[in-house]
C-alpha positions in Angstrom: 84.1 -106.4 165.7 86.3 -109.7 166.5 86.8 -110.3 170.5 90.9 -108.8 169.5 89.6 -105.7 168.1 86.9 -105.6 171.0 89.3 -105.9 173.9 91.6 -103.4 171.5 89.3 -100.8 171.7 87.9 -101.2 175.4 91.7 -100.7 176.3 92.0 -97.7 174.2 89.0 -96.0 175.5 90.5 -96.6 179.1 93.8 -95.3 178.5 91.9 -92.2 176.7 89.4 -91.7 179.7 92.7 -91.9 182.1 94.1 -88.8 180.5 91.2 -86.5 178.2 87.7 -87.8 179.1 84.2 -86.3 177.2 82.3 -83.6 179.0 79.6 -84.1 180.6 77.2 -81.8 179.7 78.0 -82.7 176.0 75.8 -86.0 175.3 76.8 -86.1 171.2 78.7 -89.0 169.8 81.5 -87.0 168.1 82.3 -85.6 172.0 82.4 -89.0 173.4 84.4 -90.1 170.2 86.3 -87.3 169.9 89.9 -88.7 171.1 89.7 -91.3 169.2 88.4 -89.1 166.3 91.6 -86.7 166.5 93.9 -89.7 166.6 92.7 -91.0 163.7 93.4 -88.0 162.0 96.9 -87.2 163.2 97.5 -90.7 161.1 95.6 -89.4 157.7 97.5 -85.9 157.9 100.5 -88.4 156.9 98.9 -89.1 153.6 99.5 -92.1 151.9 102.8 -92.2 153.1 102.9 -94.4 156.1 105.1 -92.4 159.3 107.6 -94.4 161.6 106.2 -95.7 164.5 107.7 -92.7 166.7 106.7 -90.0 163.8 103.3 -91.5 164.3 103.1 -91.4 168.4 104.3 -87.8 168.6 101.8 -86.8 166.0 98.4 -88.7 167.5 100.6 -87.8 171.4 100.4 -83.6 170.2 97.4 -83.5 168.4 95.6 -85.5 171.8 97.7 -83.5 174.2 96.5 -80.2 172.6 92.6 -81.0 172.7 91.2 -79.3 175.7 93.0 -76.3 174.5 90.9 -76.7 171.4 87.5 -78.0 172.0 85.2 -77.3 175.2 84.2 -81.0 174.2 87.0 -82.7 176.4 88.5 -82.0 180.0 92.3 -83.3 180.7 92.0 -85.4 183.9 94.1 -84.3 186.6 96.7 -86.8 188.4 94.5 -87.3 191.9 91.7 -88.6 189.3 93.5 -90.5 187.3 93.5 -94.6 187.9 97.4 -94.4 187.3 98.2 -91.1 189.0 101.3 -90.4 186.4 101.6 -87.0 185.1 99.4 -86.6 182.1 102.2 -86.3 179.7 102.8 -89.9 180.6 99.6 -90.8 180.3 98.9 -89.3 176.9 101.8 -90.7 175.7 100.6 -94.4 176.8 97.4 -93.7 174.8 99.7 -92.6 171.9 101.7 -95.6 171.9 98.8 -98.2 172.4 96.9 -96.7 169.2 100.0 -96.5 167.3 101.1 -100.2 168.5 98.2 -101.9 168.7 95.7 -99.9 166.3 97.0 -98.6 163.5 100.2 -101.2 163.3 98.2 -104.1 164.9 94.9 -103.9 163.3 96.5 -102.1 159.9 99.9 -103.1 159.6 100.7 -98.9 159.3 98.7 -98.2 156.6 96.4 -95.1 156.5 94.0 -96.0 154.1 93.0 -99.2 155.9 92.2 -97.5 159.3 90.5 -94.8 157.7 87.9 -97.5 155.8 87.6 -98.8 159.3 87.1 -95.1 161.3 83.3 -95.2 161.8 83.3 -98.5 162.9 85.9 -98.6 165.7 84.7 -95.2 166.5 81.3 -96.9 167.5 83.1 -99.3 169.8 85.1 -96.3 171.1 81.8 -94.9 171.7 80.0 -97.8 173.5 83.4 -98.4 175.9 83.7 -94.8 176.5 80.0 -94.6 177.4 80.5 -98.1 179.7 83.5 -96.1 181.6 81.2 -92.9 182.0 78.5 -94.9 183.7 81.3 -97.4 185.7 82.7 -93.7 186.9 80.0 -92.0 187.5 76.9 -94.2 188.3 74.4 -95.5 186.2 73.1 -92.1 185.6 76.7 -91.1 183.7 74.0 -88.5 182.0 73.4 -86.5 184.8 77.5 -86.5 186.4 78.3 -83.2 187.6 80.3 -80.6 185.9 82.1 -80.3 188.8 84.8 -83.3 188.0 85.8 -81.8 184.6 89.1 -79.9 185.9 92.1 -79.4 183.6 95.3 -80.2 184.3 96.9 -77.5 181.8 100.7 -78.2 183.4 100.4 -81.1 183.5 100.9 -81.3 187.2 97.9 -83.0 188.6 96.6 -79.1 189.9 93.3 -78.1 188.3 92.8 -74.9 186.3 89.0 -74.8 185.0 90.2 -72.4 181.9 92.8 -72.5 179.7 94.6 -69.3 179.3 96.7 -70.5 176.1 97.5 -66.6 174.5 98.9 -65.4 178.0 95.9 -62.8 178.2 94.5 -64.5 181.7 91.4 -65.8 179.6 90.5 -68.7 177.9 90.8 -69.0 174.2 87.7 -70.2 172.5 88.6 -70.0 169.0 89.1 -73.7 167.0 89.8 -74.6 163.8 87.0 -74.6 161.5 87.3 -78.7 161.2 87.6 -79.3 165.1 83.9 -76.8 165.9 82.1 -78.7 168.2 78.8 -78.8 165.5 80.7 -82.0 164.1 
């Protein structure tokens, strides 16, 4: 990975961690890479055909925003944790537009194929930068952080809800698509 792509991807695993950060208690790579992961295919359920640069952001900003609701694997960071303290709309929407601007159209002038060859690669750097904020967040023991700072922030609001009540039932909905199952 070139210094550019480096500093690329440490700024894309910050703007991630400000707005959907890993779990905890979940240790496997595709967790920690998961953001990343999902963004990545928001841009290959395109095709071949490469998307404008706002069809792009809403797809990789929807697909990111609807996550937590999805997978146990992520947490949405409330606005009193967050380094910027905007609403997480915003802040999802800043990741969106730094993948989409300085990923995909950066690194692969808006072609799908070309960031798909590179997935596994700058999902290992996402990894490793991801792995660096854990332990700059939550001591050098980032393995043992408590549960206790994965809130959600299902409005959007900044409050914390610790389930996701996504049917209207007043319980959280645990079902995921068979591609998204946290086995991956």
């Amino acid at each position: 990975m070139t210094r550019e792509t480096h500093d690329t991807i440490s700024t894309l695993a910050e703007r991630a961690f400000d707005a959907i950060r890993p779990a905890s208690r979940n240790k496997k790579p595709y967790a920690i890479e998961r953001v990343f992961r999902e963004s990545v295919k928001a841009i290959k359920g395109f095709g071949p055909r490469e998307p404008s640069r706002q069809d792009a952001i809403d797809a990789v900003a929807g697909r990111i925003a609807k996550l937590p609701d999805r997978s146990d694997q992520v947490y949405r960071v409330g606005s009193e944790t967050s380094d910027s303290g905007a609403r997480l709309e915003e802040r999802i929407e800043a990741y969106a537009e730094f993948f989409v601007d300085e990923v995909f159209l950066g690194l692969f002038d808006g072609k799908p194929a070309r960031l798909k060859r590179r997935e596994n690669n700058l999902a290992d750097g996402f990894y490793a930068a991801t792995r660096r904020l854990q332990r700059e967040t939550f001591g050098d023991d980032a393995d043992d952080s408590a549960d206790a700072d994965e809130t959600a922030d299902t409005d959007g609001t900044g409050g914390t809800d610790e389930t996701a009540d996504t049917d209207g039932t007043g319980g959280t909905d645990e079902t995921a698509d068979a591609d998204e199952s946290d086995d991956e």
